[in-house]
Every structure is written in C-alpha cells, then in structure tokens.
N, C-alpha and C positions, 0 to 999 in steps of 0.2 A: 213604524213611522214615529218619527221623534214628537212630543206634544207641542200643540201652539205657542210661540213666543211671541214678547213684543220684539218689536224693530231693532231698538235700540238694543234688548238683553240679546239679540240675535249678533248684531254688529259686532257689538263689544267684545264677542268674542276672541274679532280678529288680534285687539289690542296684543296680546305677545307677540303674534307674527310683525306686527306693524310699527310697534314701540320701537325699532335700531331706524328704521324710514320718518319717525313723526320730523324731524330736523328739515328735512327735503319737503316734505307737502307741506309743512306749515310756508318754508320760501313760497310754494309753488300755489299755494293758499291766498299769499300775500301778493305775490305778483297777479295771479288773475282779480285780486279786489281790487288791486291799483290801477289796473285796466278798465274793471267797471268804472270808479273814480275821477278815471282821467275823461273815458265815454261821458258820464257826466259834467263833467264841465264842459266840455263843449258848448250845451246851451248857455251856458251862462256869457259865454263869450258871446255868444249870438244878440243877446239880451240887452246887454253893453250897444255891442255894435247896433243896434234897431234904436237904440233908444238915444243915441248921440251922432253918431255918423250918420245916418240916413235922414236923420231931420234934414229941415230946410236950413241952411248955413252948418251945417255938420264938416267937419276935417276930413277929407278925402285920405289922406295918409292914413287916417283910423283905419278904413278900411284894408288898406293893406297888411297895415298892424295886426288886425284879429284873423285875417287868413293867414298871416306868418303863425299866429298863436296857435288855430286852429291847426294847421301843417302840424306843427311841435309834436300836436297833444295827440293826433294820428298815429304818430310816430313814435312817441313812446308807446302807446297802447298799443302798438305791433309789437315795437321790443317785448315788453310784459307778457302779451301774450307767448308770445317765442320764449322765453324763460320760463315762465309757465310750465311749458311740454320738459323742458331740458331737466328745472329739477326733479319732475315726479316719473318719467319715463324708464329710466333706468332703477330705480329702486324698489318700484313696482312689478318692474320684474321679477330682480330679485325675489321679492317675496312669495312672488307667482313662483319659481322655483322650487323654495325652499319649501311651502304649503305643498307641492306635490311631492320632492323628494322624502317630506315626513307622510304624507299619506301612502305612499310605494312602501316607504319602509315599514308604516303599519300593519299593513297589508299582508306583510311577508312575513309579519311576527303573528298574525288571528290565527286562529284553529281550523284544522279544516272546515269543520263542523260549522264554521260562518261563512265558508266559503258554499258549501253544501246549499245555503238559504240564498246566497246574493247571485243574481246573474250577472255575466262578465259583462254585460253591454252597460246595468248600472255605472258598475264601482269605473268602468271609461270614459262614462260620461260624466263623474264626479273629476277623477284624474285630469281630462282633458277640456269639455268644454265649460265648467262652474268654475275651475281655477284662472280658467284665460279668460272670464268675462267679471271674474273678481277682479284681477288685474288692470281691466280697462275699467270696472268702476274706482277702484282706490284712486287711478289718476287721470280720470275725467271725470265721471258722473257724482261723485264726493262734494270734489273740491267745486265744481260748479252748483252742485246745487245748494251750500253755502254759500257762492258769491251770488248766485241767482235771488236766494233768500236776502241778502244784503245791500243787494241792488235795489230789488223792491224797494225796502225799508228806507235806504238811505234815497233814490229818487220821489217816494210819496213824502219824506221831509221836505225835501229844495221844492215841488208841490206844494205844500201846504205854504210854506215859508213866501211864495211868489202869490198865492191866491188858494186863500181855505175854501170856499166855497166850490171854488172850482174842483179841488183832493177832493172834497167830500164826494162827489159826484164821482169821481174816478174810484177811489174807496168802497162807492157802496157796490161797484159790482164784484167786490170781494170778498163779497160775503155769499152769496150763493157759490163762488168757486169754492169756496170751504167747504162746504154743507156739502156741495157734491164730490170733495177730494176725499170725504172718509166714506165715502158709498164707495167710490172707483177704488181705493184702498183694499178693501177688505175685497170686492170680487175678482179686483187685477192679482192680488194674492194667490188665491188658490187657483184660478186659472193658468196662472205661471206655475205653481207648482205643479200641478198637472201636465202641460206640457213640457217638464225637464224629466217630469218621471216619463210619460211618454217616447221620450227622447231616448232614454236610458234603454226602453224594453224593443227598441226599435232598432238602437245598436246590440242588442243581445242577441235577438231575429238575424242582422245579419250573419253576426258573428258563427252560430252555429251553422245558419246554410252553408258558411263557406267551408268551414272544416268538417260538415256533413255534405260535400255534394258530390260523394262517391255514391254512397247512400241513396241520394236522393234522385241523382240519375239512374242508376243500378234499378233503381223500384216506380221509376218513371212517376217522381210524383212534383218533378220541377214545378209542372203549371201550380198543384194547389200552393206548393210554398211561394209562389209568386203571386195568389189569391190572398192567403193570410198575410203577408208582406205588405200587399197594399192596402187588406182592411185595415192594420196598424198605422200603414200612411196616411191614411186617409182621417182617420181619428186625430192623429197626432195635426194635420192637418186643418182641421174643425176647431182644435183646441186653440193651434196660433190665429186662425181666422177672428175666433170669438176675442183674442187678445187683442189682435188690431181693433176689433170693432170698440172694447172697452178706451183703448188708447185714444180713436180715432174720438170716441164721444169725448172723453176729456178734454183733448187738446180742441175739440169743435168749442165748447162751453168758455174754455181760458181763454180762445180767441175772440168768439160775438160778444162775450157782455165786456170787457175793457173795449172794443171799438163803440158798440154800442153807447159806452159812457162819454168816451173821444165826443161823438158824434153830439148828444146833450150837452156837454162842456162846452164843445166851440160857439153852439148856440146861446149859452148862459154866460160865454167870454165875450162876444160880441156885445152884448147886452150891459157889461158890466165898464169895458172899455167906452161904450158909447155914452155910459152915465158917469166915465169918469174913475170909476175906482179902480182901473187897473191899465196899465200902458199896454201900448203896441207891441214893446218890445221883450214886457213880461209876459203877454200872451204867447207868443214867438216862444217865447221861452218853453215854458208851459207844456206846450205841445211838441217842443224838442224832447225836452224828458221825458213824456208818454212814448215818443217814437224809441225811445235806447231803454227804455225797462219794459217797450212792449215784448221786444224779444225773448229778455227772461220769461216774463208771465209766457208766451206761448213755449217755448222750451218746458217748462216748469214738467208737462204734460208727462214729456219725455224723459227729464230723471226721474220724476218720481217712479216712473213704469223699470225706471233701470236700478234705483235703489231698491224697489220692490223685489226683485227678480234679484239681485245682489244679496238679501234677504235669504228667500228661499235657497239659493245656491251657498251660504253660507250654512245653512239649517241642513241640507245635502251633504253637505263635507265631513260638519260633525256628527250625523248620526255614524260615520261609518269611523270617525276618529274615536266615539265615544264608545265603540264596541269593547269592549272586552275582553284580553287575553286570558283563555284560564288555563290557558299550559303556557306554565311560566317556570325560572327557576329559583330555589329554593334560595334562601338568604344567606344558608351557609352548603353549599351543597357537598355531598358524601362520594367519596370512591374509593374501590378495595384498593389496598394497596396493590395487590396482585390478580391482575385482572386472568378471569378463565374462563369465563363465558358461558358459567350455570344460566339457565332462564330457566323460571320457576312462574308458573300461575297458582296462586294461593286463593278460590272461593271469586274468581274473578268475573265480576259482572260487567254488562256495557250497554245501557240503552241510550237513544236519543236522547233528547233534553224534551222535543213536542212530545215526545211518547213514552215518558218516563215509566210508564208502566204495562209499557211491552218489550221485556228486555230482549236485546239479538243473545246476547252472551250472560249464560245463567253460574253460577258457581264453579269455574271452570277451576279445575284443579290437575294439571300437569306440570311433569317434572325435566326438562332437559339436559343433559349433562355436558360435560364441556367436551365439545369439538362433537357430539352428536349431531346427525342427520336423524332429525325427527319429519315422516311425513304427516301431513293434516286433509285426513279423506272426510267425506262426504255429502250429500246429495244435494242439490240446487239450495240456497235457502238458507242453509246449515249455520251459517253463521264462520266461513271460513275466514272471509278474507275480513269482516272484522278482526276476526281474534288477531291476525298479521299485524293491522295497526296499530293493535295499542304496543305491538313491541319498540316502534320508534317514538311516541306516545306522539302520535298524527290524532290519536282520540285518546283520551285518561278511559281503566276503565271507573266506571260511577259505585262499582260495589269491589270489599277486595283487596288485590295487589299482585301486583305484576315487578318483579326482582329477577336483578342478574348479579349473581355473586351474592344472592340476601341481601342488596340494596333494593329499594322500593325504586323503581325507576321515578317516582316523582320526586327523591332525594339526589338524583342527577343535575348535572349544571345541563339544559338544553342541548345545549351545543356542542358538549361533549358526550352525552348521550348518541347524537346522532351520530356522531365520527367514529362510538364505537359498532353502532349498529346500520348494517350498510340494508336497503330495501329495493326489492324490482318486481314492478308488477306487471297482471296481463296484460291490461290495457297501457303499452309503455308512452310515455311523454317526453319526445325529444323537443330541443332547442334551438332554431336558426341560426346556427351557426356553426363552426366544425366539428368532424367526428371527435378529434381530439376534445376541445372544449368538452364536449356533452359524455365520452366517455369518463375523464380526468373531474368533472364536476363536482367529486367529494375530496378530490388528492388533487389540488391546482396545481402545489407544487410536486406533485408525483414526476417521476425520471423517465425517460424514452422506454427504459425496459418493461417499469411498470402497465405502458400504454402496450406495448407489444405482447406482454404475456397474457393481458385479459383480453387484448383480443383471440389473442390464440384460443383462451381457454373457452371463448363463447363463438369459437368457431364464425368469427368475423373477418378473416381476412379479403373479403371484399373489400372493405374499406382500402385496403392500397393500391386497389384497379381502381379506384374512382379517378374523376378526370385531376383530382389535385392531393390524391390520398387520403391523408388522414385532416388531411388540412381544408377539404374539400367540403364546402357550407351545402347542409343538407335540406335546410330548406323550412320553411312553418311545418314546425309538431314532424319534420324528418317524412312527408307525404312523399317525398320524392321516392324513398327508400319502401323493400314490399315490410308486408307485415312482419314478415320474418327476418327481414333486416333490421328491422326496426329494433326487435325484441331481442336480438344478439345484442344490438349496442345497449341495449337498456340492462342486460346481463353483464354484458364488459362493462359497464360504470358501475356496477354491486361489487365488484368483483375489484377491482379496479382502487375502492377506498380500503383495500384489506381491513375487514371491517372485523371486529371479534366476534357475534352476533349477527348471522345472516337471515334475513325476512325476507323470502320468496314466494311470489304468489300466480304459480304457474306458469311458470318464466319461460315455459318450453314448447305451450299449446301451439304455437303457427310455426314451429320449427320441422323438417321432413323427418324421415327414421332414420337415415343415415347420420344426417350432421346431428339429431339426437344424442342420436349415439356415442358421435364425437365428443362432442358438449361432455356428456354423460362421464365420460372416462376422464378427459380431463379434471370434471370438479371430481370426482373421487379423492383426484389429488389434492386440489386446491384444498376441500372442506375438509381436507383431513384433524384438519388444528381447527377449524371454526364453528361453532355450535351452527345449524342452520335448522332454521323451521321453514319447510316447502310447502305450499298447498299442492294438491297431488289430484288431476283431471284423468290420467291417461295412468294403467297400467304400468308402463316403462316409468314411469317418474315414480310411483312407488317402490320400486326395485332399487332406485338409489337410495334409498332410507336406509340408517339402522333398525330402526323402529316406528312404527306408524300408530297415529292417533287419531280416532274416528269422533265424530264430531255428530250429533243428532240431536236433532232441536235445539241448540245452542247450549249443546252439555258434550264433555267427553264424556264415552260409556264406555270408550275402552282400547289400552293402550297394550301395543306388544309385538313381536317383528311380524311381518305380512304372511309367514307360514302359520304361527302361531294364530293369527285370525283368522284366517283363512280357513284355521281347522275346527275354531269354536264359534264362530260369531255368526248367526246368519246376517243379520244386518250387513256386515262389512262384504261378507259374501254377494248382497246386494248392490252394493256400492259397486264394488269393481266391476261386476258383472256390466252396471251402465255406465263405469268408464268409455270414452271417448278411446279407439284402438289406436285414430291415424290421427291425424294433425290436424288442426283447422288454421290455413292463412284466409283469413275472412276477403284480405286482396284480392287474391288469387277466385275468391269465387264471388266478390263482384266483378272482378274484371271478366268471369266468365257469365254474371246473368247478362253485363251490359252486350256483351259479344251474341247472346241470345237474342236481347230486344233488337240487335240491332238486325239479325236476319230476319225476325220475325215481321220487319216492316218492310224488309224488299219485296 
C-alpha cells in the first residue's frame, strides 16, 4: 500500500491529466460562483423592498419592481447553473477516458510478476469505478465545494456588513464545526479506503466463481462460495454502514448548531430592531442570507465525504501507475543481423522478488541449436514451466543470461523479441472473440492461408463447423469450447506468428492419441526450421524431440536424445516412468464428476 499523503499532495497529482481541461472548470468555476452571487442578492433586494415599499406610504410599483428583479436574478441563476454542467461535463469525461486508457495501457506493459501479486477484481475496481467517481468529483464535488467555500465567506461578509453582532452569533457555531471536520477527516479517510479495497476484493471473489464455476459445481462446493461471498458482503457492508454513520454525524453537527444559531440571532434581532439599531428590513435581510448559505453549510457534509473519497481513489490509481516496469527495453537495442534461432542458457537463475532466496531456477546451463526440438522433462516442482518463461522474458531471469543468437535477451527491443519468439501454454487463454482474432493474435496482419495452415497443423479444423466458422466469437476465456479445443487453438496461434523461437508448455496434455498424433506429424514439419523448447508431460511428447533435457530441483543434470537417457540416467528413467500415458481434458472429467453428482442425488 502506498504511504499516507496529504490531500492536497494527493490531488495534485491529477494536475497533468487535468491541466488541457483547467480553461472549462475554471468557466464552469466561475459560472457556479456567479450563481451563488446572484442567490445572494436576492436578499438584498428583499431588504430594499421591507425597508421602503412596505412602510406605510411606500410605492406600490416597488413592489412589483423587486419581484421583476427577483424573477431576473432566478433566472440567471438557472442559466449559470445550466452552463455550469455544459462546461465541465464533457471534459471530464474526457479525462475520465484518457486516466483509464493510460492505466489499461499500463497494465499491459507491468510484468507478470505484478500481476502474480494484484487480484483482478482490484486493478477493475481502480479501471472502472475510482475513475468514474473521479470524474464526477472534477465536475461537481471540486467545483462546488469551492463555491460552497465561497459562498460561506462572501455570505458571513453581507452578515456582518447588515449586523455584527448578529454574524458573530452565526460565526460562533463555526467553530466547533471545524474542530469536528478534522476528527471526521481523518476517520472518513480510512474508512473509505477501506471500503474501496473491500470493493476491490469482492469484485475479485466474483470474478473467479464465475470462471471457476465448473469447478465449483463439479465439487459441489456452490453453497460455501456463496457463504464466503457474503461474509465479504457483509464486511464490505459494515464498512459503508459505518461511513454513512461518520457522514450522517457530520452533516447532523453542520445542520443543529447554524440553526441553532438562526434560532439565538432571531432572538438577539428582535432585541436589537426593537432598541432601534437595526431595521425590519435588514433583519429580513439577515435571515435570507442564513437561509441560501444554509444549504452550502449542510452540503459541506457531503463534499467533504466526496473529496475524501476522490482522495483515496486518486491514492488507488497511483499505487498501481507508480508500479514499475522492469522488463523494459534497452535504449539502444541489439539484433543479429542473421536471425537462427540459437537459445542458449548461460548459469541462468530465477527467483521471485518475496523469495529472493529460494531460487526455482538455479545455474541452468543449456544449449539449443537452431531449428532444434529440445524437450524439458521433469517431476512436479522441477521448475519447468518457469524456465519456458524467461524465454519470452514474461520473467527476467535474476542470476545469468538467457541469448538467442549470443544476444542476451534483455538486449532485445521487447516487442520484437516477442514477435520472434511465439509461446503456448497448458493452461491456454482465449479471448471473446473469434477464432480467427485469438488464432492470428501475433500475425494481425497474417493472410487466409496463414490462418488455414495453423489450423490444420494443430489439428483444429472444427473451427469451420462452428455455427460461423472461423469468424464464430468463442466466448469468455473460449468456455464455450472443450479443453481440447481450447488448446488446439491456443497451438494454432504459436504456430500461427511463425515465430523463430518456439516456447511450449505442454501444449498437447488434453489433446486424445489420435489427433496427437496428428498434431505430432504435422509439427515435425513445421518445427523443422524453428528452435522449439517443449515441456514434455506424456511419453509421446518426448518422442517428438531431438533431444531432451531433464530438469531436477531447478538444475539441468542432464541433456541427450531419450534413448541415450533412457540407457544411463536412472532419474529420467524415473520421470518417464510417472509420465502421464493418456491425455487429460480436465472438461471432459468435470463434465463427468458433475454427471455423477447428479445421479448420485436421484
């Protein structure tokens, strides 16, 4: 969490985003104080009118005179108010735009590795609802509560100016509103922060039930996630309760002690009219301008509780702006002129950042050659599917170096790094939207053939029985489709950005033996020119290797083709031995425990 700031160093931040808008709220600033302004005279007109027309022999035309004035100053105060909205509504938006399309874009440049630490429901509740309630304070809860502020001020002057004695009496119960606005301050603070984080971990809750609720049906454990669901509601719940109650005391306090005062003044006005120091029609007065700056003072309650909260939602935005990218690219970056698609791990390490001193990846030192099939065996733990990552550098590793062609891959421009090195994993992640889209995702501009060969070669051609082909939107994360479909298309998009450098991580676990097989023959071909590193679950996926490389406790011990280990290594003898023979589509066997529970309750 980011450390306490004041208000103001918190605000201020917004100042880039806000600085091409200040032109418009300053209008839209000036139109709602000319509103207050004009609300203020009003009494004055009243004042006039009590103290001349209403006597005895008083001009009867006055009085139509000051209800024409009045009418006027109505009416402008509407106009103003209505301009008001017109300059700050639209630019505020704007900014509300651009503050998220820079946080998306942020987002999409952090490391995984910060993604690993944040939950999704956070970083959307930052995205969606801290930027749309920014937006509604920059053009309402701001600008009002400097005209609110303003109002004050400039109605306790025309007070004082009409009867001191009487301000003062109004005056002093602004002083214990003070004393009690930095108590409610500091607890309406963290109270609201609290409830935005709540908010955050509550859209993360649901987030997963829904893209976990195979799962959670399949293991019949709906009702408890529906238990933990609402203890977070419920919290989250307690948290806005206790904010109303903070809010509700404030605005109780801003409201009884200015009536309270009203209430002593009128008695101290009577008093003072009847001994002569003060007219009818300044008391009139008087107590018109208490009634149009009572509203601010009871408002007050309310922006402050929305500045506060515009605060902490400003304090939300930038922890997650002021993160850090540490996979960046280099200032001048390096490429062979003749790209071939060596990968080399030189002494290559890789721990967490909390766990700096339990590395997953210890001194790894492997050699690949160009257009080699190297496979990556070993047992739970091993440290595979790390090593896979750092080849697209989704992780740096921390000890080392990792080179393709003797460039250090952190001598790469990012982005053309990844365009040479194409990545597909077990766990695949598709995108609501067509097959095409989510295969073509590294090759946009890639040609109809390109789309047609990688499916052929990941043995996808389901995709042109769907009801709209290739063009046929597959749905959130592609649920529609089984696991094995899933994982075809997620091989036809590796495949797809003809990548020099292929990072496979299993790509074939839910696939059957037959279209394996398929699969299997076709990349033969494909990878004939492209260096690939496979991780290797299943016997048959080793057999496509040139060469295999055993992985134990986060070291290779030992590289060489699978007969050659086969014949010296007991360990990798071990390994294969607990290879996995048949396939797992993990669909396939929830859709059959759910098929179980459900006999099991007839």
């Amino acid at each position: 969490m980011a450390s306490q700031t004041t208000f103001f160093r918190s605000i201020s931040r917004l100042y880039p985003h806000v600085r091409p808008i200040i032109p418009r709220l300053l209008l839209g600033l000036l139109s709602a104080l000319l509103a207050s302004v004009v609300a203020l005279a009003i009494p004055q007109v009243l004042r006039v009118l009590v103290n001349s027309s209403l006597q005895p022999g008083g001009n009867p035309q006055t009085v139509w005179a000051s209800a024409g004035i009045i009418l006027l100053l109505g009416t402008a105060e509407a106009v103003l108010v209505a301009l008001r909205r017109q300059f700050v509504i639209n630019p505020a938006t704007t900014v509300e735009t651009r503050m998220r399309n820079s946080l998306y874009g942020h987002l999409q440049d952090l490391p995984v590795a910060f993604h690993d630490r944040w939950g999704s429901g956070q970083l959307l509740s930052r995205a969606m609802t801290d930027l749309n309630f920014l937006r509604r304070w920059m053009a309402f809860g701001a600008i009002m509560l400097v005209v609110t502020t303003l109002t004050v001020l400039i109605g306790i002057a025309a007070m004082f100016a009409m009867s001191w004695q009487l301000a003062l009496i109004f005056l002093a119960a602004a002083l214990p509103i003070m004393a009690y606005g930095f108590r409610f301050r500091r607890r309406f603070s963290k109270v609201t922060r609290r409830s935005q984080d709540q908010a955050g971990d509550l859209a993360t809750t649901v987030e997963e039930s829904v893209h976990g609720i195979r799962v959670l049906k399949a293991f019949g454990r709906s009702r408890e996630a529906l238990e933990n669901f609402n203890g977070q509601a419920e919290e989250l719940r307690q948290t806005e309760i206790a904010k109303a109650r903070h809010q509700a005391t404030f605005t109780m306090v801003v409201t009884l002690l200015p009536e309270l005062a009203l209430g002593a003044g009128l008695v101290v006005g009577i008093m003072l009219c009847t001994a002569g120091d003060l007219s009818i029609g300044a008391l009139v007065a008087f107590f018109a301008t208490a009634a149009v700056i009572a509203a601010p003072v009871e408002f007050s309650g309310m922006l402050l509780a929305m500045a506060l909260t515009a605060k902490s939602a400003v304090d939300r935005h930038f922890e997650v702006m002021d993160a850090e990218n540490t996979i960046v690219s280099p200032a001048e970056p390096r490429r062979p002129e003749k790209l071939s698609g060596a990968l080399t791990f030189s002494r290559a390490s890789f721990a967490f950042d909390d766990a700096p001193d339990k590395p997953i990846l210890k001194d790894i030192t492997l050699e690949i050659r160009p257009g080699e099939t190297m496979a990556l065996v070993g047992v739970t733990g091993s440290g595979k599917s790390a090593l896979i990552q750092l080849v697209p550098r989704l992780y740096d590793a921390t000890g080392g170096a990792v080179r393709i062609d003797g460039v250090d891959l952190r001598d790469f421009d990012v982005a053309e790094l990844r365009r040479i090195v194409g990545v597909a994993f077990e766990d695949t992640t598709l995108f609501s939207s067509s097959v095409r889209d989510n295969v073509l995702l590294g090759a946009p501009e890639a040609t109809a053939e390109v789309l047609d060969e990688a499916l052929d070669v990941a043995q996808a051609h389901f995709a042109y029985s769907l009801p709209d082909g290739v063009d046929t939107l597959i749905g959130e994360e592609g649920l529609s489709l089984s696991g094995g479909q899933r994982q075809r298309i997620a091989l036809a998009r590796a495949i797809a950005a003809r990548p020099r450098v292929l990072a496979l991580d299993d790509p074939l676990s839910a696939l059957d033996v037959h279209t394996e097989e398929l699969v299997e023959a076709r990349l033969r071909t494909v990878l004939k020119d492209t260096t690939t590193l496979i991780v290797a679950h299943r016997p048959s996926t080793v057999a496509l290797a040139d060469r295999v490389a055993l992985l134990e406790d986060g070291t290779i011990t030992a590289v060489g083709t699978h007969a050659d280990l086969l014949a010296r290594n007991q360990h990798y003898r071990h390994v294969i031995a607990s290879l996995d023979v048949e396939p797992k589509d993990l669909d396939t066997e929830l859709s059959d425990l759910e098929d179980q529970a459900e006999e099991a309750t007839r």
